[in-house]
C-alpha positions as CSV (number, residue, x, y, z in Angstrom):
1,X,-2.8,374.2,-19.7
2,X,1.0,373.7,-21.5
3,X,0.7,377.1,-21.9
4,X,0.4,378.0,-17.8
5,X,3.5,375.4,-17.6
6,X,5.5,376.7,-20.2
7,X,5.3,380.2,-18.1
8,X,6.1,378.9,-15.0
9,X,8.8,377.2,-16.5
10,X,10.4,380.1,-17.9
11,X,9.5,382.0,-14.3
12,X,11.4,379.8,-12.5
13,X,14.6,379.8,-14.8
14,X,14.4,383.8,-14.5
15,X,14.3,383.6,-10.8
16,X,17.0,380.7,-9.8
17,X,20.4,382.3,-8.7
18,X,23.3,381.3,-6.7
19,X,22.4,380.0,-3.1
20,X,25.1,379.6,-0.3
21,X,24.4,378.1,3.4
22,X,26.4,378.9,6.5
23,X,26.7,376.0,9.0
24,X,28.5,376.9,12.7
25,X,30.6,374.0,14.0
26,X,31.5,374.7,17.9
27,X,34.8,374.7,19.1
28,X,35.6,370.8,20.8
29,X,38.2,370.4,22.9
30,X,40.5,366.9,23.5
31,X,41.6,365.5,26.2
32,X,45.4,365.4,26.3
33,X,46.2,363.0,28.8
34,X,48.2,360.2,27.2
35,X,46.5,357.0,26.4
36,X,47.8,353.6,26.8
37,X,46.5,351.1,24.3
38,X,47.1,347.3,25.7
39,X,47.4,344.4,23.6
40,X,46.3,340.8,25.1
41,X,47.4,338.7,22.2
42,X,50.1,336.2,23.0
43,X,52.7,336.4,20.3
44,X,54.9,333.3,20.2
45,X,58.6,333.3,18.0
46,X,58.6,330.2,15.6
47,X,61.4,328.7,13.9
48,X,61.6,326.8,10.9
49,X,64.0,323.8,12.8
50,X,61.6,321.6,14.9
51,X,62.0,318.4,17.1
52,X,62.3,315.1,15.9
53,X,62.6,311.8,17.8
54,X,63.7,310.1,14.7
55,X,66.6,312.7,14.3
56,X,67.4,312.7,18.1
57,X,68.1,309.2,17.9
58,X,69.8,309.3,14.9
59,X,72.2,312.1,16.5
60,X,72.8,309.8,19.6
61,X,73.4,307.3,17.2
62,X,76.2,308.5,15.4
63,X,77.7,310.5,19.1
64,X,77.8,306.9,20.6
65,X,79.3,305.7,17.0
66,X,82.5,307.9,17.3
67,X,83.1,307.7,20.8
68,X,83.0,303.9,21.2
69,X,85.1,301.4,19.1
70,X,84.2,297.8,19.6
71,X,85.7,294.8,18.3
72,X,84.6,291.5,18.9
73,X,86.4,288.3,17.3
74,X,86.1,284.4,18.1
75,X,87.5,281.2,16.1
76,X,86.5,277.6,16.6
77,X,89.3,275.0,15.2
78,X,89.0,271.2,15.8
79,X,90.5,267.9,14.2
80,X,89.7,264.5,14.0
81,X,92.1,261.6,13.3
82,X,90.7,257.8,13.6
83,X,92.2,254.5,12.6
84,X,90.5,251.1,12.0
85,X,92.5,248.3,13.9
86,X,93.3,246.5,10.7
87,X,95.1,250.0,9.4
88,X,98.6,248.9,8.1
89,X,100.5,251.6,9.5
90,X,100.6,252.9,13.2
91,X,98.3,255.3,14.0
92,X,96.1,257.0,17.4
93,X,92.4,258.3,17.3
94,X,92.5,261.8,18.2
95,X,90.2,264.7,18.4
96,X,91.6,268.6,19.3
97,X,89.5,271.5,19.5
98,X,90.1,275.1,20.5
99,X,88.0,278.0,20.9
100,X,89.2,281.4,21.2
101,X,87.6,284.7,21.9
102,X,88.7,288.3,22.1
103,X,86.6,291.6,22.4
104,X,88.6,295.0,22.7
105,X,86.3,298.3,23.7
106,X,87.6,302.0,23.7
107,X,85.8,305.3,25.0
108,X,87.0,308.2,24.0
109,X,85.4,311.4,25.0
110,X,87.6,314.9,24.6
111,X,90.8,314.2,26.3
112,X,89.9,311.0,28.1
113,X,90.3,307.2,26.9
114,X,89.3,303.9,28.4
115,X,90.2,300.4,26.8
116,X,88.8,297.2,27.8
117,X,89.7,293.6,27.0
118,X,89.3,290.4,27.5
119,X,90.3,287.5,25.9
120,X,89.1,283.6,26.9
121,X,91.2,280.4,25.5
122,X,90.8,276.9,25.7
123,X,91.5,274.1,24.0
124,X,91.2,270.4,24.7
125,X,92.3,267.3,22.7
126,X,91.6,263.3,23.4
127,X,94.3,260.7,22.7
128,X,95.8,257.7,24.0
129,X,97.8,257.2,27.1
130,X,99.0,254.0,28.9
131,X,97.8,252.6,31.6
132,X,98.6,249.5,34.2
133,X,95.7,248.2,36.3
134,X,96.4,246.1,39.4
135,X,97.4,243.1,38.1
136,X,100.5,245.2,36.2
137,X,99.2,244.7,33.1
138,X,99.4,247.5,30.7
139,X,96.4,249.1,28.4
140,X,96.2,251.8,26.4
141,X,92.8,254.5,27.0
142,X,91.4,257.8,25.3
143,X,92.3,260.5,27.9
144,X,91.2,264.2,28.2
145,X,93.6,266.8,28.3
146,X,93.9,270.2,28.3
147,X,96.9,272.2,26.1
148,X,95.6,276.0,26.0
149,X,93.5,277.7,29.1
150,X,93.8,281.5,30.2
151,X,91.5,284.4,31.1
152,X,92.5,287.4,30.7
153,X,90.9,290.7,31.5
154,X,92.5,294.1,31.4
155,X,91.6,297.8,31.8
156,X,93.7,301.4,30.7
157,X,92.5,304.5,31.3
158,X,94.2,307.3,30.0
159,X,94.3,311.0,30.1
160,X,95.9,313.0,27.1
161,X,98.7,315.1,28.1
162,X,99.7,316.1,24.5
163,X,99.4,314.6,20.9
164,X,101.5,312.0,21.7
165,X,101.6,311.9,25.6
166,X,99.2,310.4,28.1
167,X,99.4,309.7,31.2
168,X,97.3,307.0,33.7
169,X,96.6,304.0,34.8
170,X,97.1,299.9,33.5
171,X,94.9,297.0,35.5
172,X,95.3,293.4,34.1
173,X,93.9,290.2,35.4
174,X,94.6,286.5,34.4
175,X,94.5,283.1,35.3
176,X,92.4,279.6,34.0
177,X,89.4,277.5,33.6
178,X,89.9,274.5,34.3
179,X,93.0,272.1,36.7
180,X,96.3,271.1,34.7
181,X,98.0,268.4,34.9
182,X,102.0,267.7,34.3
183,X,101.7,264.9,32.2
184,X,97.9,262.8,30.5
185,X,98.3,260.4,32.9
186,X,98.0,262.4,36.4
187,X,94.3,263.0,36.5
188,X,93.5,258.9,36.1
189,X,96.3,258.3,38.7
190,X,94.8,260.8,41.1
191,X,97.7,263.3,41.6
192,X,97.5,266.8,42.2
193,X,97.0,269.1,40.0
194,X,99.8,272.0,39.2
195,X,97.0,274.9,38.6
196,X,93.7,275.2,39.0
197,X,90.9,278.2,38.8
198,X,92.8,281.1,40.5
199,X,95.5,278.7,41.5
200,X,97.6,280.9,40.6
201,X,95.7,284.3,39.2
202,X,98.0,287.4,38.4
203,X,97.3,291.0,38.9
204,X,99.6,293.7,37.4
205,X,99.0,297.6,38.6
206,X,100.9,299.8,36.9
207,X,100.5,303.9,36.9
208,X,102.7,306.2,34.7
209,X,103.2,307.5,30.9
210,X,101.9,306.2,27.7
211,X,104.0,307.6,24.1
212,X,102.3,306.7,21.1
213,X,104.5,306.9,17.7
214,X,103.0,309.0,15.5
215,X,103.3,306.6,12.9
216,X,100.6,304.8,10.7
217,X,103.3,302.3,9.5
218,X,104.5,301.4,13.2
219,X,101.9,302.3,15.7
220,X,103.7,301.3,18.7
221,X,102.9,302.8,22.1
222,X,104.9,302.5,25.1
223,X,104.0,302.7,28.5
224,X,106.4,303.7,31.6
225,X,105.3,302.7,35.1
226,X,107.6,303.9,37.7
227,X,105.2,302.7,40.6
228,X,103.6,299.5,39.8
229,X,102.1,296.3,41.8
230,X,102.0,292.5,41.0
231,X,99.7,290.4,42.7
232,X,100.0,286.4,43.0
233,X,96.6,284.7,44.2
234,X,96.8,281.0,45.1
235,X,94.0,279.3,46.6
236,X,94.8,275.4,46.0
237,X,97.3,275.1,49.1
238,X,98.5,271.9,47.1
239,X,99.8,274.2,44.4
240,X,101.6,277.2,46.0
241,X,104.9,276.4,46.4
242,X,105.2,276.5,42.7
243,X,104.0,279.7,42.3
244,X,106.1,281.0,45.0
245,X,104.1,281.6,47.4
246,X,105.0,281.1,50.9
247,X,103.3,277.9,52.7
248,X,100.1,278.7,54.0
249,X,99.5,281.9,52.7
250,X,97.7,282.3,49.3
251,X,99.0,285.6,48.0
252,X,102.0,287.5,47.8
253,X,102.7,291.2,46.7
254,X,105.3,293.0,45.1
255,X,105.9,296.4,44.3
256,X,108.2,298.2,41.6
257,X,108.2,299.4,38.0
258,X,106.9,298.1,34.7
259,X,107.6,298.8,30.7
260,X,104.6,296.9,28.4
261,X,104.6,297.7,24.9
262,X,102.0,297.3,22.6
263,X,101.7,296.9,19.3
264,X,98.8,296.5,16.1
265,X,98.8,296.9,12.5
266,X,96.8,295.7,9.3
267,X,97.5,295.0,6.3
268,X,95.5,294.6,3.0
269,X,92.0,296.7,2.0
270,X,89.9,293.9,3.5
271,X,92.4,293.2,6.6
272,X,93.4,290.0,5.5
273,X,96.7,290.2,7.5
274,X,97.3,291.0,11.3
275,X,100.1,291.0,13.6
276,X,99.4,292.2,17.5
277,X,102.1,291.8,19.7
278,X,102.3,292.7,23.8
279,X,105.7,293.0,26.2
280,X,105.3,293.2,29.3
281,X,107.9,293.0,31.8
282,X,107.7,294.2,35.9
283,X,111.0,294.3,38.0
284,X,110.0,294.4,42.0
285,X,112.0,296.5,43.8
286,X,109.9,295.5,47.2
287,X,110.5,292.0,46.6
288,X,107.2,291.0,49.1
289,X,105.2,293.9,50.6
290,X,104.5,291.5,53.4
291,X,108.0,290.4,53.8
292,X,111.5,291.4,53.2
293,X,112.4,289.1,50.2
294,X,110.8,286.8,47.9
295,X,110.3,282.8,48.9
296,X,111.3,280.1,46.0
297,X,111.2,276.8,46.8
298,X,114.7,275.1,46.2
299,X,115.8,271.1,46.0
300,X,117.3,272.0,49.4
301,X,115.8,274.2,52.2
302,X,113.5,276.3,51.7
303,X,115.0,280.0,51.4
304,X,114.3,283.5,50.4
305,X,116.4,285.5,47.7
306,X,115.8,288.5,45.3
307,X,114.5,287.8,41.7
308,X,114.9,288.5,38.2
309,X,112.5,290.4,36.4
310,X,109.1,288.6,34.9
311,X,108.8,288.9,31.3
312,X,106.0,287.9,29.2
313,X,105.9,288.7,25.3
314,X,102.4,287.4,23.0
315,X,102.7,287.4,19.5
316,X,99.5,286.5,17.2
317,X,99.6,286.7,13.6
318,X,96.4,286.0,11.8
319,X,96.2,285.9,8.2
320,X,92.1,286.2,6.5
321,X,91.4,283.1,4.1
322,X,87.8,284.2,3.2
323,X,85.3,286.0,5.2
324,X,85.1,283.6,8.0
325,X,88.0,280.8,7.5
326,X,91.6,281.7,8.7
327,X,94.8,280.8,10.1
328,X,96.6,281.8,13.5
329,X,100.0,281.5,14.0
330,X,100.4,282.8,18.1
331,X,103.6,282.3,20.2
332,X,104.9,283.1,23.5
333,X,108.0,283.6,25.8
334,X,107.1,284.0,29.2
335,X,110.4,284.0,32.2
336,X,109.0,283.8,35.9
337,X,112.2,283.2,38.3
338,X,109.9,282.9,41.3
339,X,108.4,279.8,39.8
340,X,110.7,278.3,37.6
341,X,114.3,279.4,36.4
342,X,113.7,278.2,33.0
343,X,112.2,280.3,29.7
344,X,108.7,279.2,28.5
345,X,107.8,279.1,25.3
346,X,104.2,278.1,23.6
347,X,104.1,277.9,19.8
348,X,100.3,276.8,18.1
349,X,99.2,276.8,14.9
350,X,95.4,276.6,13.9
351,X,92.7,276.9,11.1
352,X,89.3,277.1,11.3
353,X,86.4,279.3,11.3
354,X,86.8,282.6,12.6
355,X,83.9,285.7,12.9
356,X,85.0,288.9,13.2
357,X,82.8,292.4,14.1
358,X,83.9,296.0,14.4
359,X,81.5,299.0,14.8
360,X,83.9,301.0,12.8
């Protein structure tokens, strides 16, 4: 049997020789119309910034931050004085107090600037005045009186012409709490009083140019109103004569021109050292829009003549003991022709607690 396979082995080694196959492949034909291939994915760009409510506000924040300056101050001083009736030397219980408040706002956005202010002062103090009750004998009683009382609200905006120059408008408002009284013994003795809430209240227009020195050292500014407006208001009729106001009427008008200037600066890293002074002064060259001339009341007949120009210069010096104790020195000189021909002065003094906050 190995012997029949060992032949065909051999056989089929003989035999085997090269074998090729021929295959046909037909002839295919494409179509050669142009295909459009559509793509229905959405794609969407994304960017590495993304929103952030926490960094929005905090933008805002800091947009609001440079374009608005506030300041807000107020002081509270007081005394107390009292004597026992067996003291040896002469002496009168008396208690002064005086509160004082300012706040100052500015806006500045590009090329336009508004500054608002206010400032509220009053002070009151208690001491002894004499007296005589019906039988004619005299006595002596704690009296209530006022020595400091003004409101005063004012409003500039400006537009910047240059680096130094601006140009627009100045609105000021002022006028009291509470009534005065000449002397401590008028209210008790029911006299009238010589000023009252809006008895009188002033209002100063003014339009024109602002300069500002550019100076760190002496930042002055000075503004030019060639068209201007003062207002009187008096609405006690028992008070109006003194504020030169005609009789029965409770305003009066005046047009003409105004010069204020302004000035601020402090010294010290911590600020312990201030002086802001203000002069304003209006001449009317249409002594009453509503008349031809201006009325002040003389010892004689009443009659109508041309006045001198108002002027009214504030000084305030404060000086920073600690953090919230300090000392204000503040005077003023304040000339009115059309209600009294004399100069006014005020001079005050006072320590006591003071807070102070600025948002830069």
């Amino acid at each position: 049997m190995r012997r029949y396979l060992v032949v065909l082995a051999a056989a089929a080694v003989c035999v085997t020789g090269r074998v090729a196959a021929q295959v046909s492949v037909e002839d295919v034909r494409t179509d050669k119309r142009d295909r459009v291939f559509e793509n229905d994915i959405k794609t969407q760009q994304v960017g590495a910034d993304y929103y952030s409510e926490a960094r929005y506000r905090a933008e805002r924040a800091a947009i609001r931050k440079e374009r608005n300056a506030l300041e807000f101050t107020s002081n509270l001083q007081g005394s107390l004085t009292a004597f026992s009736e067996s003291w040896q030397a002469s002496g009168d219980n008396a208690i002064a107090i005086l509160a004082n408040v300012n706040f100052k706002h500015v806006f500045t956005k590009g090329a336009f600037s508004i500054t608002t202010a206010a400032v509220a002062k009053f002070g009151y103090n208690r001491m002894k005045a004499e007296f005589t009750d019906e039988a004619g004998a005299k006595y002596e009683e704690g009296v209530w009186f006022k020595n400091v009382d003004e409101i005063s609200i004012s409003t500039s905006p400006q537009w910047k012409m240059t680096k130094n120059w601006s140009y627009g408008t100045i609105i000021k408002f002022r006028t009291q709490f509470a009534e005065g009284y000449s002397a401590r013994t008028d209210k008790r003795n029911s006299k009238a009083p010589i000023s009252n809430f809006m008895a009188p209240g002033y209002l100063d227009i003014s339009g024109g140019f602002t300069y500002t020195l550019p100076s760190e050292r002496f930042p002055l500014k000075v503004n030019l109103a060639p068209i201007a407006l003062s207002a009187v208001y008096v609405e006690d009729d028992s008070v109006s004569n003194r504020y030169g106001v005609k009789e029965g009427k409770t305003s009066k008008y005046e047009g003409g021109f105004s010069v204020q200037l302004d000035f601020d600066r402090t010294w010290g890293k911590n600020g312990w050292l201030r002086y802001r002074s203000t002069a304003f002064s209006f001449y009317g060259w249409i002594t009453d829009i509503s008349s031809s001339q201006n009325f002040v009341p003389t010892p004689e007949k009443d009659k109508y003549r041309h006045v001198l120009p108002t002027v009214r210069w504030e000084n305030t010096i404060d000086i920073k003991a600690s953090k919230f104790l300090s000392t204000q020195i503040y005077f003023q000189l304040y000339y009115n022709d059309a209600e009294r021909s004399r100069l006014q002065m005020q001079t005050m003094l006072s320590v006591g607690l003071t807070y102070t906050f600025k948002n830069k």
